[in-house]
N, C-alpha and C positions, 0 to 999 in steps of 0.2 A: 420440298425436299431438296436437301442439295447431294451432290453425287463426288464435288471437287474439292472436300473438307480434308485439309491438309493435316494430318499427322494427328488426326483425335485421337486416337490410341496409345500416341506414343506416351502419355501420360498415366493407360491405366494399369490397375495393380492389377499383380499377378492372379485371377482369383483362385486356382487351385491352390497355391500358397497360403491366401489366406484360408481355405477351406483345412487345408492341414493344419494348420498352425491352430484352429478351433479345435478343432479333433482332437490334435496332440496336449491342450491345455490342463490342467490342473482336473485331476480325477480320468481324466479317459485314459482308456487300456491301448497300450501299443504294441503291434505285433501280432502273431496267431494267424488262424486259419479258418474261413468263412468255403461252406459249403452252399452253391445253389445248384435248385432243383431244376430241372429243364426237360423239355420234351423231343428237341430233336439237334440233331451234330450239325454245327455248322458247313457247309458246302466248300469250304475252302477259309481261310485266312489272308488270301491276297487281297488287297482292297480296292482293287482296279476290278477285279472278276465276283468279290462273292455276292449273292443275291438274296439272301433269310436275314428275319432278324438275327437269329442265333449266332453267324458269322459277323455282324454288324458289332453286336453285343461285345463278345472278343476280340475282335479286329480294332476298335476303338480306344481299346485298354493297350493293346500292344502298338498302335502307330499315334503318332502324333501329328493331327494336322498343323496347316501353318496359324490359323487362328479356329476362335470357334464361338458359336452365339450363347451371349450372356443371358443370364435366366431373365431376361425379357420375353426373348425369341425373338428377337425382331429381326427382318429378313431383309429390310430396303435400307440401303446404302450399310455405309457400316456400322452407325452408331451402336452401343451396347459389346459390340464383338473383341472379345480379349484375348490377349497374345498367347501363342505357344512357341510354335517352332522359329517365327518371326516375333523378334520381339519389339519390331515398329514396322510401320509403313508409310508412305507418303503417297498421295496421287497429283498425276500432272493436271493442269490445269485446263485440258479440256475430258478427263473424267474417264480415259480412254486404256492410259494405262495406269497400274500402280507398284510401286517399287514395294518390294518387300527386304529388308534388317535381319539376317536370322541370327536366331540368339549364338552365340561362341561358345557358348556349354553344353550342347544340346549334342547327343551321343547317339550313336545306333548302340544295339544292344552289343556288337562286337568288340567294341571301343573304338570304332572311327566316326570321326566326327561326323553330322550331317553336315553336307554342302549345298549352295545355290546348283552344283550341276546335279545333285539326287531332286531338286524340284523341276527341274528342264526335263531332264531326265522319265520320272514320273508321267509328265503331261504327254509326251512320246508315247510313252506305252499305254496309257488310256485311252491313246486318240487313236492309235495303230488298229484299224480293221482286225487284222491277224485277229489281235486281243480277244476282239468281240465283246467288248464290256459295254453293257448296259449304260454304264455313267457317261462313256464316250462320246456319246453322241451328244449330251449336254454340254461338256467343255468344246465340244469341234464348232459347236454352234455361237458360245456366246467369245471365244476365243484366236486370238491368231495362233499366237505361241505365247512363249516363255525366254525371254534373254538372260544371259546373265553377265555378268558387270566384273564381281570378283568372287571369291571363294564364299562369302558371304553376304550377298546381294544379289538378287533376281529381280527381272520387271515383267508384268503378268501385261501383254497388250489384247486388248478386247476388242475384238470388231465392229461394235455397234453399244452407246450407252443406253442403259437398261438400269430398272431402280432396282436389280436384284443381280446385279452381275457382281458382287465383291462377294454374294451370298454364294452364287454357284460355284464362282471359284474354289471359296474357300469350304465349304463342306464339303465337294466333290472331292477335288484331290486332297490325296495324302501322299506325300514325299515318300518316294523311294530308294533304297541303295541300291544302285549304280555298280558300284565295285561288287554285288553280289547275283544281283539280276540281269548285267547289262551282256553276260554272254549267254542268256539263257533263248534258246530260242522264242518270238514272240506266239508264235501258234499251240507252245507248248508251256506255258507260264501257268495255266490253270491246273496246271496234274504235277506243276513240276515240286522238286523238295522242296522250295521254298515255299509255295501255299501250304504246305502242309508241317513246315514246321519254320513260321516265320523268323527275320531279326527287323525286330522294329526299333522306333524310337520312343515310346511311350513309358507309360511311367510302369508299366509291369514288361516282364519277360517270358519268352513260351518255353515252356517247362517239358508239357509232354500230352500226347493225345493218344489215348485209345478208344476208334470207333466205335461210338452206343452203348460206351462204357462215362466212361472219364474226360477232360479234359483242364488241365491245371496250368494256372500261369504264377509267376511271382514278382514279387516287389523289387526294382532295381534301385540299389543299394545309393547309388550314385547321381541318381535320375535329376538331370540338372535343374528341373523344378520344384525339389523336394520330394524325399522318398515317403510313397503311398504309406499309411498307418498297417496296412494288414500286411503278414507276410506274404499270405498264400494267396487264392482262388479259386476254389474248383467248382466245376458244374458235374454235377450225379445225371445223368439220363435216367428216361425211363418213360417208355412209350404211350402210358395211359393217365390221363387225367387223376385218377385217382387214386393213383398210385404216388403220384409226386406229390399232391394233399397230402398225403398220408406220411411220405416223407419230413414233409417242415412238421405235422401234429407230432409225428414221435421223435424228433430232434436231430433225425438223421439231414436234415435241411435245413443251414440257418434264413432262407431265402429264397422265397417264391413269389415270381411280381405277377400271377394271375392266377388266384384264387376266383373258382369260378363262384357263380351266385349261390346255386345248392350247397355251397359248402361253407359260408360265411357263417350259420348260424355256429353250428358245430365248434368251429373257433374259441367262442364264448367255455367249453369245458376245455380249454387248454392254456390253464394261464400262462404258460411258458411263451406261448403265440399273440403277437399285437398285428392288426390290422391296418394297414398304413392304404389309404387312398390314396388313387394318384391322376395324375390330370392322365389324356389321351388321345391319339392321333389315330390308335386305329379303326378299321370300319371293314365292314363285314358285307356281302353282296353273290347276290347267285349271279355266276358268270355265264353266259349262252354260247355255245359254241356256233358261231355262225356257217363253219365250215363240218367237213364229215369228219370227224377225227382229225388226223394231222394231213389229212392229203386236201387237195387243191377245189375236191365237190363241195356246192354249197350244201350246207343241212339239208335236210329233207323237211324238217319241221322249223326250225331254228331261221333260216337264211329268209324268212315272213317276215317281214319288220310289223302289219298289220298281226300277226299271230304272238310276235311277244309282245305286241301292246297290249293285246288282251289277256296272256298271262299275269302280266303284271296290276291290271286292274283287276283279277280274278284273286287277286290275294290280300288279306286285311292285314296289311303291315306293322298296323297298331297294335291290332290283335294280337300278331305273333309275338311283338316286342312286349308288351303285358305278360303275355304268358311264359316268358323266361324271366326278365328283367324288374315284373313288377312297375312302378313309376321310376328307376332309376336308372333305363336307357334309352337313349332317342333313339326316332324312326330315321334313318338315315336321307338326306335331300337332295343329295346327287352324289359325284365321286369324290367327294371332298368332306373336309369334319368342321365344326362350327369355330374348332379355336385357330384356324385358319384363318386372317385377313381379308381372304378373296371370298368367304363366304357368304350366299344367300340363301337363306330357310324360306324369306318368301318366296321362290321360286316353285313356278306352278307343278304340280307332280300330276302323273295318271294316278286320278280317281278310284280309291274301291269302289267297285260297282259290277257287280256278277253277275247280274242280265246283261249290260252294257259289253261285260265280256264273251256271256255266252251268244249274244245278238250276232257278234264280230266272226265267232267260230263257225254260228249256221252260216253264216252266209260267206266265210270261206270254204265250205262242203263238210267241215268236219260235224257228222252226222252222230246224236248218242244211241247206241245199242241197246241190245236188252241185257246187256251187264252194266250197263251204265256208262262205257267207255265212249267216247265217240272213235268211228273210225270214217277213213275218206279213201276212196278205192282200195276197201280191204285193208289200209294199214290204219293199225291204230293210232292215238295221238298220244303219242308214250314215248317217255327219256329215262337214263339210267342219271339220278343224281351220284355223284360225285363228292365226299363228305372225310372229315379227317375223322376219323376215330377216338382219338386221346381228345378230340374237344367236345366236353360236356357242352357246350350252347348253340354248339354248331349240329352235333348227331340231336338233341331235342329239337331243335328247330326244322331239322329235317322231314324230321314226323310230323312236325304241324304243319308242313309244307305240302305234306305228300296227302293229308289228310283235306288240306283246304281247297286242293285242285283236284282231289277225286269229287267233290261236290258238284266241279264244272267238267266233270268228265273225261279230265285227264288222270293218265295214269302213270302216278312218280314208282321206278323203280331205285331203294336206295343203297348204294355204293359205297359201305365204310372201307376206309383205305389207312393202316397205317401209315403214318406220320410222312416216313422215308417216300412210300411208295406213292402218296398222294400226292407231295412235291412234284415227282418223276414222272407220275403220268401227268398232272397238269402243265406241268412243261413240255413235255410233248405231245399235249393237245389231244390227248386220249380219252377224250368225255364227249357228254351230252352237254351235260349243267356240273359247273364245277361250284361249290360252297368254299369262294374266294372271300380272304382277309388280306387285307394290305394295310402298312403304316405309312397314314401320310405321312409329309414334311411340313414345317413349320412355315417352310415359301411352298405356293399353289402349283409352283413350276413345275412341283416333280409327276404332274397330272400327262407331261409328255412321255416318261419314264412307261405309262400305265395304260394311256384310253387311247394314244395318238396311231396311225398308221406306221410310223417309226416305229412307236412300241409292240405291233404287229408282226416284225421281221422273227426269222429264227433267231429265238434263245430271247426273245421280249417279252414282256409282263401282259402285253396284250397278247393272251394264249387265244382267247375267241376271237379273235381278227376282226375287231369292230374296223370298218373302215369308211371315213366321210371325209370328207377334203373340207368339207364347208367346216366343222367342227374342227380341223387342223389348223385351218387358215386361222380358226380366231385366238385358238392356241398361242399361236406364231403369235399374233399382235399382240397377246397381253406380254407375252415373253419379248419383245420387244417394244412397249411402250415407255415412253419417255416420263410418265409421272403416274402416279399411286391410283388416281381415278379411272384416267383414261383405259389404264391395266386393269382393274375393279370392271367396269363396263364390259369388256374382253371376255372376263373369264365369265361375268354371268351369259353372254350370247352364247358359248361353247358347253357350258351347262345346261342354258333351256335346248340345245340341240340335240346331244345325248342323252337326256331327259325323255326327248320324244321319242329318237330312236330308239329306243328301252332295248340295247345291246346288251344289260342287266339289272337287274331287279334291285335295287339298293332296298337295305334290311335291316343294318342298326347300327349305332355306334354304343359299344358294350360299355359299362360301368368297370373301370377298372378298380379292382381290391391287390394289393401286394398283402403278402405274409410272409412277416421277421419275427426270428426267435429274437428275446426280449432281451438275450444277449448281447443282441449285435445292436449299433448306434450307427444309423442312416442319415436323420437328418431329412429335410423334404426332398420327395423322389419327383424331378424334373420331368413335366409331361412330354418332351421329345426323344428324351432319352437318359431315363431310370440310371441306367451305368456308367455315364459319366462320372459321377460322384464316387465309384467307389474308393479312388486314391483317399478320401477322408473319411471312411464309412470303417469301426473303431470295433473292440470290444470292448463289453462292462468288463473293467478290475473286477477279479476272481470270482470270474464266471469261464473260464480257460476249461478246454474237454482234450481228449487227450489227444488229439490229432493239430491240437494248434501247437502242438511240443515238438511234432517231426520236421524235422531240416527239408527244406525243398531240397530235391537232389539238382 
């Protein structure tokens, strides 16, 4: 692999362009207004701070980054990655930094132009403490700064070459405006108007947001890479699984990218509805709170590394995935998903084996009662699971969770939690066992973001406070290795480690089904991220409903 391949890009075509330019061809509908269904408000729009898909999903539409990975995915060096906001780069020749070109056309939604100082700019405020952005810590790491040259030219200097540092760069940060953020205090950027009602540079504009109702973006008319096919966008809320189903079957939905398993059959009496598969990055895992809630005590039960070992082989993980999934979802093989590079399914897992679990329990004192409970000086061996509500596979799997460990004596009490409130408390560390979903990344890296002792701090994705230095360290090496093996190697040693410490129970990675009314012309939906595409995602000629005729205001 080479790292110092001078100006591969500057040669490729635009591919949203050419994605428009299909769209817009002879017989597609252009114009109107596409409703999707959704479960929960994005936490903000700034793209330094937000955390959920949901915020991801529309933050993505409304900012431009400076480049982005071509439907390969491919993560090491640049090959494959097409221009946006830059519309060439070049690297020096020892691979260290790279000069980024940004396009002369390229517009914040106000009409001032973007500049190399909104990317200087940007990487400031991601990397500012104050911030506290989660992404932060990945650019402070693989970066110095950001220079810039002239109004339109920046050079990105890296501090260490790595076969994923043009990756981090460039999906990490998004360019910000300067002239609109740069007197906003840093401590106060997460709450301030601008999260909440962005000016970006992408190919749509933010329209208006009313929480757990609405949120609607539109099409910029002028958008220097060609104006998106649809006018509108809106996402309809609605907090329960079966409700937003119920949505796309009666038309109030043109758009729903997770149709759960129980309801795929049903589909079939709704001709209006086509099922569209889609590749996948997320994965599903009972999280253990190693500490007492959010204060600084270890578990009482949890802080056993020996006691969730044996949880985790007290449970037939096959079993559960059959009995949601059928044969169409894997058993998950550590914190990572198979269309991931750095993936190894050989990797050894704890064994189902419920003597081998129950052996482990007597002989850590936990005694079973005559209810069948085990207890160990008077306390039983009992948790509150933690469980989103609006997920059909998550609240099923719960019960087969809670059924499969009353066998070995434990006793799962279950915790459904609206959507909002389940965020909220697993952010601040308010569980027993939380029924965590995460979406990988297409690069392994983002495993620091999730399991590392970094990702442990307030306001990090690691809410159980897994914490091992030995499984950090190897982190660090693959995120630091100098070629594709050596990094491979890396991530499988900090795999079998977390592996052993069973800080959580990995569960599955789900069968994703999307459902479009037959309306709407998508096109294949990108397993890293479905909404990229929508600038070319069309309606059928005269199949127009009456809400694709209102003027955005």
């Amino acid at each position: 692999m080479r790292l110092d391949t001078v100006g591969r890009n500057a040669r490729a075509a635009f591919g949203l362009v050419s994605l428009l330019a299909a769209a817009c061809g002879e017989g597609a509908g252009r114009g109107g207004t596409i409703v999707i269904a959704t479960a929960q408000d994005p936490d903000g729009l700034l793209p330094a701070t937000y955390e959920t898909r949901e915020a991801r999903v529309v933050g993505e539409l409304l900012f431009d980054r400076l480049a982005e990975r071509g439907p390969a995915l491919n993560t090491v060096g640049d090959v494959g990655f097409e221009p946006r906001l830059a519309r060439r780069w070049e690297w020096s020749r020892d691979s260290l930094s790279v000069r980024f070109h940004l396009d002369p056309r390229a517009r914040w939604h106000d009409g001032r132009p973007v500049r190399a100082g909104d990317v200087r700019f940007a990487f400031l405020l991601y990397t500012d403490p104050a911030v506290a952005s989660r992404l932060g810590g990945d650019l402070r790491e693989a970066m110095d700064s950001i220079s810039v040259s002239d109004s339109l030219t920046c050079t990105a200097w890296f501090r260490t070459r790595t076969p994923e540092q043009f990756n981090t760069l460039v999906t990490t940060l998004a360019p910000l405006p300067e002239h609109l953020l740069g007197g906003v205090r840093r401590d106060s950027v997460r709450t301030s108007a601008f999260a909440l009602a962005p000016v970006g540079s992408g190919p749509f504009r933010f329209v208006k947001w009313e929480p757990r109702q609405r949120l609607e973006i539109a099409a910029v008319e002028s958008f220097y890479r060609g104006r998106p096919v649809l006018d509108r966008v809106i996402w309809s809320y609605a907090p329960e699984m079966s409700t937003l189903v119920q949505k796309l079957f009666a038309g109030e939905a043109d758009f729903f990218d997770m149709v759960p398993p129980p309801s795929v059959p049903e589909a079939a009496s709704h001709p209006d509805v086509r099922l569209l598969p889609r590749g996948n990055f997320d994965y599903s895992f009972l999280q253990l709170n190693l500490f007492d809630g959010p204060s600084e005590r270890p578990h009482p039960l949890f802080a056993d590394r020996a006691l969730r070992r044996a949880l985790a082989m007290g449970l037939d993980r096959r079993a559960l995935v059959r009995s949601l999934f059928d044969t169409l979802g894997h058993v998950l093989a550590g914190p990572f998903v198979r269309a991931q590079w750095s993936a190894d399914t050989s990797l050894a897992q704890l064994p189902f084996d419920r003597a081998a679990a129950a052996r482990t329990l007597d002989s850590l004192g936990w005694r079973v009662g005559p209810d069948g409970v085990r207890t160990r000086g008077g306390r039983p061996l009992a948790f509150r699971l933690l469980y989103p509500a609006s997920s059909t596979n998550r609240k099923n799997m719960s019960v087969l969770i809670q059924e499969q460990l009353r066998g070995l004596g434990v006793r799962v009490e279950l915790d459904g939690a609206d959507n909002n409130a389940f965020v909220a408390r697993g952010r601040a560390r308010q569980y027993d066992a939380y029924f965590g979903g995460l979406i990988a990344t297409p690069s392994p890296s983002g495993i620091r973001q999730t399991w590392t002792s970094d990702a442990a701090k307030p306001g990090g994705f690691n809410t159980g406070r897994y914490l091992n230095t030995a499984f950090d360290a190897q982190v660090d090496s693959a995120l630091n290795a100098r070629d594709v093996a050596s990094a491979k190697a890396y991530y499988r040693a900090a795999y079998r480690i977390i592996n052993e410490d069973a800080p959580a129970i990995w569960l599955y990675e789900p069968p994703q089904v999307a459902g479009a009314h037959r309306r709407l012309r998508t096109g294949p939906l990108r397993a890293d991220a479905w909404w990229l595409d929508i600038p070319a995602w069309s309606i059928v000629p005269g199949t127009r409903l009456s809400r694709d005729s209102a003027a955005a205001p």
